[in-house]
C-alpha positions, 0 to 999 in steps of 0.5 A: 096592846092595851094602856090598862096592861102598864097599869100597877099601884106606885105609892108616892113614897117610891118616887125619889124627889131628890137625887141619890142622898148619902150624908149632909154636908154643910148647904145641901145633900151631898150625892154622886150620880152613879150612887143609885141602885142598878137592876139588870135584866137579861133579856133572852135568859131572864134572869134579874140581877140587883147591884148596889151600884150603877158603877157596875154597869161597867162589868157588862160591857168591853173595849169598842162597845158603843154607848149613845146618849142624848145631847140634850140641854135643858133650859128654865121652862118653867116661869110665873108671871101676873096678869095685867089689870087683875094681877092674877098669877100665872104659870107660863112653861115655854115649850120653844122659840119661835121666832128670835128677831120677833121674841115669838114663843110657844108656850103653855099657861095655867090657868088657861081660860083667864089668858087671852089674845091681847092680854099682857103678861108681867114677869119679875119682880119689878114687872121688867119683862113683859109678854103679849098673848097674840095667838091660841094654839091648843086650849093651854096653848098660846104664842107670846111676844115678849116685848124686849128691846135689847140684842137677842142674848141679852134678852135670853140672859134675862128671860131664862133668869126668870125662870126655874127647873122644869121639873115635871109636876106629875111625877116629882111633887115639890116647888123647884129648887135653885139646885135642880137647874144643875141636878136636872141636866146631864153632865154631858149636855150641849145643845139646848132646847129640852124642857125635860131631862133625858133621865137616863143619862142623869145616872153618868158622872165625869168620873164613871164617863172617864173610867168607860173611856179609860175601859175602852169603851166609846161614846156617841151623842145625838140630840133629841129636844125632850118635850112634855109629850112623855108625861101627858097622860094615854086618854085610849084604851087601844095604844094603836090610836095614840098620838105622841107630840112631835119632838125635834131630833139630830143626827150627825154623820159623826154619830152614825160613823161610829155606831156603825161601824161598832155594829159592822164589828160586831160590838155592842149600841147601848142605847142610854134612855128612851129618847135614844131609842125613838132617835134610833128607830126614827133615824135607821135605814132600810139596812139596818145602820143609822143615817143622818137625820136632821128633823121632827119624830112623833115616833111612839114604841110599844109592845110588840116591836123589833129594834134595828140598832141598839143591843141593851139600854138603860132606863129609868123606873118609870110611872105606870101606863107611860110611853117610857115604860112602854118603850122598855117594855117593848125592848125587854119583852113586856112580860120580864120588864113587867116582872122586873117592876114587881120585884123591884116594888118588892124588894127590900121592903123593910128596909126604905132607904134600900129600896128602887127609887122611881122617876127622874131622881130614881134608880136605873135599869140596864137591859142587856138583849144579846 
């Protein structure tokens, strides 16, 4: 398939800034995670179906089915800093430790041809954190040794103090807020290491979490670590010759155990978002059942493909020519998924505050495959 087939208009106002807001209390908007809208796409029958509330996605599944979400935890990325001797500012966005003894981190700067190897970075207010350029690795890329003298949490505490939410600028517009660090992160996070939020797990409350399990209705977790590779632009006409990053990934026995044996059941794998997807896709035997898995996936899903372990999944609404959209596309069938888009552009509107809200803070989408 080609990047121009996943291309449609998606005004700015369409994309939600902020997550669900139903009424003001007295220091912020007042929401609940499961509040957005859920469409539902029957994939074999193609029928589109609109709920007014995610909470319905109960209705579509019973005792034993199994739903898989993404473990991840997201940590303060994102940090500004200011050049030694000209005082320049600068954005840092710290992909991943390399080193903990050596305080080594692979990072990304802006702007990149002002920062060079030896140049000394200052953060905070009173310049207390301090970081050396020691490599190049790609043209925004660079590695930086923070020169901190103190145990290793101790240093963590204080870098990750600097730093705010790493919401992704090419789609949600606006300056961090403290409350993104709570909003951008699922309810369910453990193991850290995303710079991203697997968004379609942000939809999950505790309480609709407890009313699955009081249905019956079992949870697995794996981990993918969610890094900027879902955002940056498709530069090829043909999707055969793009290049996703590497994202690290895990699989535990546990997992597996339990997805298999709902599968050998015949109970239905919801797979909650995209990453689990390529998690599963990555991770699937020669037979079609899930293996433990601990390492790296480039894995990247368009259209057509055939999927081994899920049997639905829950997506977001996600940007044009994105691999997320091409991912969905490719478990729902491309042309329903594509019509899906167009009617939800479509519907209600005359009415904004009914709309389907797109991107991270957005509405959700179940597609049910069987």
């Amino acid at each position: 398939m080609k990047l121009s087939q996943f291309k449609f208009r998606l005004p700015e106002e369409r994309i939600a800034m902020y997550p669900c807001e139903f009424g003001p209390d007295e220091e912020r908007p007042y929401y609940h995670r499961d509040d957005c809208r859920l469409m539902v796409i029957h994939a074999k029958s193609g029928v589109i179906e609109h709920h007014e509330s995610f909470r319905d996605i109960l209705n579509f599944f019973d005792e034993k089915d199994v739903f898989v979400f993404n473990d991840t935890k997201v940590f303060p990325a994102r940090l500004y800093g200011n050049k030694e001797k000209t005082g320049a500012k600068i954005e840092v966005f710290l992909l991943r430790e390399l080193n903990a003894d050596l305080r080594l981190w692979d990072v990304l700067v802006d702007p990149a041809r002002k920062i060079r190897i030896g140049n000394k970075l200052y953060f905070g207010e009173d310049d207390s954190m301090v970081a050396e350029v020691i490599d190049n690795t790609t043209s925004r890329g660079r590695t930086l040794r923070f020169l901190y003298d103190g145990p290793h949490d101790e240093f963590k505490h204080a870098l990750y103090s600097l730093g705010e939410a790493p919401l992704p600028k090419e789609i949600i517009n606006r300056p961090s807020e403290p409350e993104d660090m709570e909003d951008f992160q699922t309810v369910f996070a453990k193991n850290e290491g995303a710079v991203t939020a697997p968004a379609s797990g942000l939809h999950f409350s505790p309480q609709l979490l407890k009313m699955m399990e009081i249905k019956g209705i079992d949870q697995a977790f794996v981990t993918l670590h969610c890094g900027l590779g879902c955002f940056r632009s498709i530069d090829v006409e043909d999707l055969t010759k793009h290049k996703t990053d590497s994202e690290e990934m895990h699989v535990t026995q546990e997992a597996c155990d339990i997805i298999n044996t709902a599968k050998q059941n015949g109970h239905r794998v919801v797979a909650v978002g995209t990453t689990v997807q390529r998690v599963f896709e990555t991770a699937v035997s020669a037979d079609n059942k899930l293996k433990p898995y601990e390492g790296w996936t480039s894995k990247f899903i368009f259209p057509p493909y055939d999927f081994h372990i899920s049997d639905a999944m829950v997506a977001n609404f996600y940007s044009p020519m994105s691999t997320m959209l091409m991912l969905t596309a490719s478990f729902g069938g491309y042309d329903l998924v594509m019509k899906a888009y167009k009617e939800a552009m479509r519907y209600n509107e005359t009415d904004p505050s009914r709309r389907y809200r797109f991107g991270p803070y957005g509405d959700a989408m179940l597609i049910i495959n069987d």
